[in-house]
C-alpha positions as CSV (number, residue, x, y, z in Angstrom):
1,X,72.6,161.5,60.4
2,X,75.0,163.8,61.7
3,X,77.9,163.9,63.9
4,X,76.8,166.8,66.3
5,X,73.5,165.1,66.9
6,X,72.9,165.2,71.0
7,X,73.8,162.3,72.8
8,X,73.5,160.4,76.1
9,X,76.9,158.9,76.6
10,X,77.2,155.6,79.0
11,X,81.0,153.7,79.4
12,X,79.9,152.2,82.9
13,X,83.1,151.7,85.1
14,X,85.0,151.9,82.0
15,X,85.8,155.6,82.2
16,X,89.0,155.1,80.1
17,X,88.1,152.3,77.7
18,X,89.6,152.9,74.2
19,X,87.0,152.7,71.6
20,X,86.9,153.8,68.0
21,X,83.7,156.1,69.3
22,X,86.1,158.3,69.8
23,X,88.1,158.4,66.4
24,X,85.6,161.1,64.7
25,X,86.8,159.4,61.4
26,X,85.1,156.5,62.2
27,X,82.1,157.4,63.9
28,X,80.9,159.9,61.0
29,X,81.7,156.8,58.6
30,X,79.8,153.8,60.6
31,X,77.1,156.7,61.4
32,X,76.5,157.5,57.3
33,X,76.7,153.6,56.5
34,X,73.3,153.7,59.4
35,X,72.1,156.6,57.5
36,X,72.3,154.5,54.3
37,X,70.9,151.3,55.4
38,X,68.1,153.5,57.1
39,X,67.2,155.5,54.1
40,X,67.2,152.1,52.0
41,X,63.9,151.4,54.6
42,X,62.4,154.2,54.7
43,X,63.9,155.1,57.6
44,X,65.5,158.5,59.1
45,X,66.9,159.3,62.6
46,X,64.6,161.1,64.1
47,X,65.2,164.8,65.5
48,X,63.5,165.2,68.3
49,X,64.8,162.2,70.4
50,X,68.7,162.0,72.1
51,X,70.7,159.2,70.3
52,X,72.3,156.9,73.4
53,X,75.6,155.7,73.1
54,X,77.1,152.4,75.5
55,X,80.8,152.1,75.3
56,X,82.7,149.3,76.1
57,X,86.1,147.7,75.3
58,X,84.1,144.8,73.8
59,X,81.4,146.7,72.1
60,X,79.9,150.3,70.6
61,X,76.2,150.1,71.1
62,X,74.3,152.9,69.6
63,X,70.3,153.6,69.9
64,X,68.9,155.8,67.4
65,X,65.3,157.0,67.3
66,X,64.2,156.5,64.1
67,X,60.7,157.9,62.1
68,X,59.9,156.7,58.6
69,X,57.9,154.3,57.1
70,X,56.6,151.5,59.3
71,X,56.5,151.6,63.1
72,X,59.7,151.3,64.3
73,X,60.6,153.8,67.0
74,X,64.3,153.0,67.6
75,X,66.8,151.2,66.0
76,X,70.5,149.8,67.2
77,X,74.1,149.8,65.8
78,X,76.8,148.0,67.0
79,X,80.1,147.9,66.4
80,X,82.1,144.9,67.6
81,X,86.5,144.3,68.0
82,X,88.1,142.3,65.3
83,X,88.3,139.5,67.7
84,X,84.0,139.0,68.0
85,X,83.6,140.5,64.5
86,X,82.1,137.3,63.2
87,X,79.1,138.5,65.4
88,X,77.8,140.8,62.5
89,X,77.5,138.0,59.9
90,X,76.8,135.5,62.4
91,X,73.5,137.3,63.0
92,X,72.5,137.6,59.1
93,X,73.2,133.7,58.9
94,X,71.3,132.8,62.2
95,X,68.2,135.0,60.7
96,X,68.3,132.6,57.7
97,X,68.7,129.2,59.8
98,X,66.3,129.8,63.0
99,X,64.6,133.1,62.1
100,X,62.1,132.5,64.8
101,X,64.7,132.5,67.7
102,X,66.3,135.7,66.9
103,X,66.3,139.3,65.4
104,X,66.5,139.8,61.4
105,X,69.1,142.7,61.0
106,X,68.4,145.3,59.1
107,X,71.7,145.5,57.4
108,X,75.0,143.9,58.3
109,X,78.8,144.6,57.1
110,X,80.5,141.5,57.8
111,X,83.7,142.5,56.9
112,X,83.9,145.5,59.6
113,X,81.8,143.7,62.6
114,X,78.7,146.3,62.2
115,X,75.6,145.4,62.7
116,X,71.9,147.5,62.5
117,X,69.3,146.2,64.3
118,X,65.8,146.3,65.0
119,X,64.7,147.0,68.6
120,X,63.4,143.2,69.7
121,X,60.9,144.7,72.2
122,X,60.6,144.2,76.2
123,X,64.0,142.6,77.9
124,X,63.6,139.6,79.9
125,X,65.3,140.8,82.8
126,X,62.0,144.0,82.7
127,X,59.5,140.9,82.6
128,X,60.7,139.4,85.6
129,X,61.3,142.4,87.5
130,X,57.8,143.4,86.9
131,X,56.2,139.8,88.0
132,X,56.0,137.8,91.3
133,X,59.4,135.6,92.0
134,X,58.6,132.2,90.2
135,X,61.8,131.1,88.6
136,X,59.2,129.0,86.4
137,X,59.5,131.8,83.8
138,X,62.6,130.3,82.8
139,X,61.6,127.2,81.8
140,X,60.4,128.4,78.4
141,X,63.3,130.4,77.1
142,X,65.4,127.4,77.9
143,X,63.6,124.9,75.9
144,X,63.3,127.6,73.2
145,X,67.6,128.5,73.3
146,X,68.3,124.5,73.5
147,X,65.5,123.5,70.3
148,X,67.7,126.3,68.8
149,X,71.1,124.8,69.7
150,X,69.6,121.2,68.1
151,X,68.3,123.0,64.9
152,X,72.1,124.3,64.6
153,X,74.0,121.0,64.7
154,X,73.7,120.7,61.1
155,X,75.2,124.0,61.1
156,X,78.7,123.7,63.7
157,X,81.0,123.9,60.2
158,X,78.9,127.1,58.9
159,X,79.2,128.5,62.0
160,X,82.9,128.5,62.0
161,X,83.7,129.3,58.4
162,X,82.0,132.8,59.9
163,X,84.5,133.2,61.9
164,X,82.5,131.9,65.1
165,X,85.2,130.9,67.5
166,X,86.1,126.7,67.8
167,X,85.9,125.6,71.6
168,X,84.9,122.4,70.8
169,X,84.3,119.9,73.5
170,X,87.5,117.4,72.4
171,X,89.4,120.7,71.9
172,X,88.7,122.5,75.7
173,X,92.2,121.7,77.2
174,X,93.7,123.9,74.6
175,X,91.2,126.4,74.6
176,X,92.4,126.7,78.6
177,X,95.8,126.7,77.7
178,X,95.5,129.4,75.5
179,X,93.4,131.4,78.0
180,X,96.1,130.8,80.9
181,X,98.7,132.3,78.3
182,X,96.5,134.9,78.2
183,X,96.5,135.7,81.3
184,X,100.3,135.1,81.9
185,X,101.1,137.7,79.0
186,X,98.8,140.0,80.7
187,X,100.3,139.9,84.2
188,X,103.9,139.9,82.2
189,X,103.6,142.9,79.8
190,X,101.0,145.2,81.7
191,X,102.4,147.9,84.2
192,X,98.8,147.9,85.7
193,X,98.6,145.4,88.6
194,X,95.1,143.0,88.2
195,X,92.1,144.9,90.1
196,X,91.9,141.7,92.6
197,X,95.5,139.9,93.0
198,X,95.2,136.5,94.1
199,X,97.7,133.6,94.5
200,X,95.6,131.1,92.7
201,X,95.6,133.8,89.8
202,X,99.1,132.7,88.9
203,X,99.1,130.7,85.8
204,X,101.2,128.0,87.0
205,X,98.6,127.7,89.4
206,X,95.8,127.8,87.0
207,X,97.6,125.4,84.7
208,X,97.7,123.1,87.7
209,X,94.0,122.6,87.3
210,X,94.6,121.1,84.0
211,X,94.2,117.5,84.7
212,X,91.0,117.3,85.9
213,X,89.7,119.4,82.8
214,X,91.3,117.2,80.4
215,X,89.7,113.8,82.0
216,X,86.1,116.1,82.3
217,X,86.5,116.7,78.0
218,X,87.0,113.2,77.9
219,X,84.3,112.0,79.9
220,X,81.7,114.7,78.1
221,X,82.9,114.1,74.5
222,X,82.7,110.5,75.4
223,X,78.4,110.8,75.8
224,X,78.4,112.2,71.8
225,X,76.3,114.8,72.5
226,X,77.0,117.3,69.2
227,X,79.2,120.5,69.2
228,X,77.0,123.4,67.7
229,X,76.1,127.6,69.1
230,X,77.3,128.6,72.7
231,X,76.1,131.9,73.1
232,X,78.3,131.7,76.5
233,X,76.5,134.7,78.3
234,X,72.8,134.0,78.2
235,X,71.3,135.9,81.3
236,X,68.4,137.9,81.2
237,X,69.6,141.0,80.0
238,X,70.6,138.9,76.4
239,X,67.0,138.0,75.5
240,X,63.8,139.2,74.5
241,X,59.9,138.4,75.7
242,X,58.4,140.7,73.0
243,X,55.2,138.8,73.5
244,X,53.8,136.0,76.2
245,X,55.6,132.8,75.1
246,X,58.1,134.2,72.5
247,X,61.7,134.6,73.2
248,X,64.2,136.3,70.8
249,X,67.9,135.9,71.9
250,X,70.8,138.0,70.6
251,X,74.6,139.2,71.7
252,X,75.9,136.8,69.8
253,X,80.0,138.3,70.6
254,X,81.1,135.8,73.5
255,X,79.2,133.2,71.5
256,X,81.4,129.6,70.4
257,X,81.1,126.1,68.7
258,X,81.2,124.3,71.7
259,X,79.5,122.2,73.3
260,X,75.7,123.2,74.5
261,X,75.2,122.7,77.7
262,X,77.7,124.8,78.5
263,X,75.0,127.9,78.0
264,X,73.2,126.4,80.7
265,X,76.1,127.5,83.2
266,X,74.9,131.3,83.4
267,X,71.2,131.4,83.5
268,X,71.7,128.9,86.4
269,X,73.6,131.2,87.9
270,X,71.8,133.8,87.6
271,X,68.6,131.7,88.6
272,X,70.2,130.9,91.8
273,X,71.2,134.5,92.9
274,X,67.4,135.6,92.4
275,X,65.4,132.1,93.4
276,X,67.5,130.2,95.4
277,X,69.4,127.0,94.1
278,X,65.9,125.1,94.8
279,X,64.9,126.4,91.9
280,X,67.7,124.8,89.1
281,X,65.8,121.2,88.7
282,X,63.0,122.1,87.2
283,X,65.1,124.4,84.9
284,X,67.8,121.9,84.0
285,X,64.6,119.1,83.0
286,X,63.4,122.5,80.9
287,X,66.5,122.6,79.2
288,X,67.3,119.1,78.6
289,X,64.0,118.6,77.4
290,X,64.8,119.2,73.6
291,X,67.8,116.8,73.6
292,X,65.6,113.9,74.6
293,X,65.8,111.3,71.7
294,X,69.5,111.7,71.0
295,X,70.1,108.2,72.4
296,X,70.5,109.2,76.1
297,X,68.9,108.2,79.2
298,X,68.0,111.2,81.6
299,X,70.5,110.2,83.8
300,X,73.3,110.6,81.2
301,X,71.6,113.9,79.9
302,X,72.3,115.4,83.6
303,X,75.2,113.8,83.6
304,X,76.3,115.4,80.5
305,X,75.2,118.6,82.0
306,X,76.8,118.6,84.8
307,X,80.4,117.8,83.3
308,X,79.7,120.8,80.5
309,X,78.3,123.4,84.1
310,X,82.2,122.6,84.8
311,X,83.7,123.2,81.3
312,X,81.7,126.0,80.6
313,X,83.9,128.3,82.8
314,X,86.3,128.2,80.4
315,X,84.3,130.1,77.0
316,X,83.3,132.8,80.3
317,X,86.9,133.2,80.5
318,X,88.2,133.5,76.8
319,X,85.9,136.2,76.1
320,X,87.7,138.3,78.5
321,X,90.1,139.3,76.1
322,X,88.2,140.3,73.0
323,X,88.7,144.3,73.6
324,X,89.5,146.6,70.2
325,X,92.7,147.5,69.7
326,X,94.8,149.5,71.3
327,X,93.3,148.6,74.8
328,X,94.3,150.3,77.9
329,X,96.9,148.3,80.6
330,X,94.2,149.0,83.3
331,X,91.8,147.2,80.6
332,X,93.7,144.5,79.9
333,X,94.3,143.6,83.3
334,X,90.6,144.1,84.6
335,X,90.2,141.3,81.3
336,X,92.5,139.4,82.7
337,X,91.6,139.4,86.3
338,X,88.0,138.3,85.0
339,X,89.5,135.3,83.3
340,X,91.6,133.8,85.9
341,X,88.0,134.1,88.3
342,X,86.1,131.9,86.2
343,X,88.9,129.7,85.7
344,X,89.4,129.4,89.5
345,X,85.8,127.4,89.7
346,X,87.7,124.6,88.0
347,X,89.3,123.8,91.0
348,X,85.7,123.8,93.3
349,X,85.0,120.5,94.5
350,X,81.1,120.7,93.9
351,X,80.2,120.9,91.0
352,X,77.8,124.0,89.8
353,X,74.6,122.0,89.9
């Protein structure tokens, strides 16, 4: 695999992002330890396809057409900060505990945050594109994520001794507070102003909100509905419909122990941008579906849902500053104006659904 191989280079509206990419030291290593793992398959890159590269401060994404034994037409390599490196071994270990829910890596290095991995198939954002509007098509990816999130309960210690971020329900008001400091540092240390000022921005005004958090922990922890796997970020770009009825879910680098329903905040949210918020009920009895049996009534499963819709702004926020190293001002504060918006919606009065 070589260096000088042609390339299709995308860094979005991160022009200026620094990424190790760009360190030629580092990219001919990560790109011989692919080479290796590939070879180990029976697998080569191939030469008459353009490898694609998709830089962000949070991620190197790399797809390489591959030829070899098997049928694989593409694998990808991803490279992740020292602050969502426990996504590489994170994926090995989920392989092992739910293999049907998501991909088997190739090859892993835990100890850099590099991961290979197989192309999963057709996106779930392509499926929906391609079909007529019927927000139904949500329903079963959410009962698949949350029998996922029950079948990892057993698993919430695991999870963290990889290095999986704690945000656990009881432990939310700190997680906040540690996000506001964040933020304060940011707008403290950083020349570059944030990309969308605003007076509720201000920490002391974001720190303010801090009451009505602390007595929603409460009140959620109180129901004793398990910690276990937040992926945090699950819209329809982060899984997989290789085939009618199977979903594979990945992304794993904003992911937290925490507790579960708070997944359930984006794919409503992205649910009611493209259906209307009509749609949401039939999806939120899809989701809570798996948790029946836990002891529960419905009412207190919605209940739970809607407190943890509320909370769930907070691991949005958090994963706002996991950049690599030697991040740009102009980064840092574009993080940090991200962070303070999702930590705004703890002061909305209605709560998301």
């Amino acid at each position: 695999m070589h260096d000088d191989t042609p390339v299709i280079t995308d860094r979005g509206q991160y022009e200026n992002a620094k990424t190790p990419w760009d360190q030629p030291t580092w990219r001919n290593e990560i790109l011989a330890w692919a080479a290796r793992e590939l070879a180990a398959r029976g697998l080569r890159e191939s030469g008459t396809a353009r490898r694609s590269v998709r830089l962000r401060p949070w991620s190197v994404l790399v797809r390489i057409p591959v030829e070899g034994s098997g049928t694989a037409a593409a694998v990808w390599l991803k490279a992740n900060p020292p602050a969502s490196a426990f996504e590489a071994p994170l994926t090995a270990a989920l392989a092992r505990w739910v293999p049907e829910h998501v991909l088997d890596p190739l090859a892993v290095d835990a100890d850099r945050g590099w991961s290979l991995l197989p192309d999963g198939g057709e996106l779930f954002h392509q499926v929906l594109d391609r079909t007529p509007a019927d927000p139904r098509a949500w329903e079963e990816p959410l009962r698949q994520y949350a029998t996922m999130q029950r079948a990892l309960v057993p698993h919430a210690k695991d999870l963290e001794q990889l290095g999986v971020p704690s945000a656990r329900t009881t432990d939310l008001p700190q997680v906040f507070d540690e996000t506001v400091e964040f933020i304060r540092s940011v707008t403290e240390r950083t020349a570059a102003p944030l990309r969308q000022p605003a007076p509720d921005a201000d920490p002391a005004t974001l720190h303010a909100l801090r009451p009505r958090l602390l007595n929603w922990s409460e009140e959620l922890a109180d129901l004793g509905i398990p910690d276990t796997l937040d992926h945090s970020d699950l819209h329809d770009g982060q899984l997989f419909n290789p085939e009618p009825g199977r979903f594979t879910f990945f992304d794993w680098g904003d992911a937290a122990v925490s507790h579960p329903f708070c997944s359930f905040l984006v794919p409503a949210g992205r649910v009611t941008e493209r259906y209307g918020p009509d749609a949401l009920p039939r999806l939120r009895d899809a989701y809570l579906e798996p948790w029946t049996g836990t002891g529960l009534t419905s009412k207190e499963l919605r209940q739970a849902l809607t407190l943890a819709g509320r909370l769930g702004v907070i691991g949005r926020a958090v994963s706002w500053g996991r950049h690599f190293p030697g991040a740009s001002d102009e980064t840092r504060a574009a993080g940090a104006t991200e962070s303070a918006r999702w930590l705004r919606q703890l002061s909305y009065e209605e709560p998301p659904f």
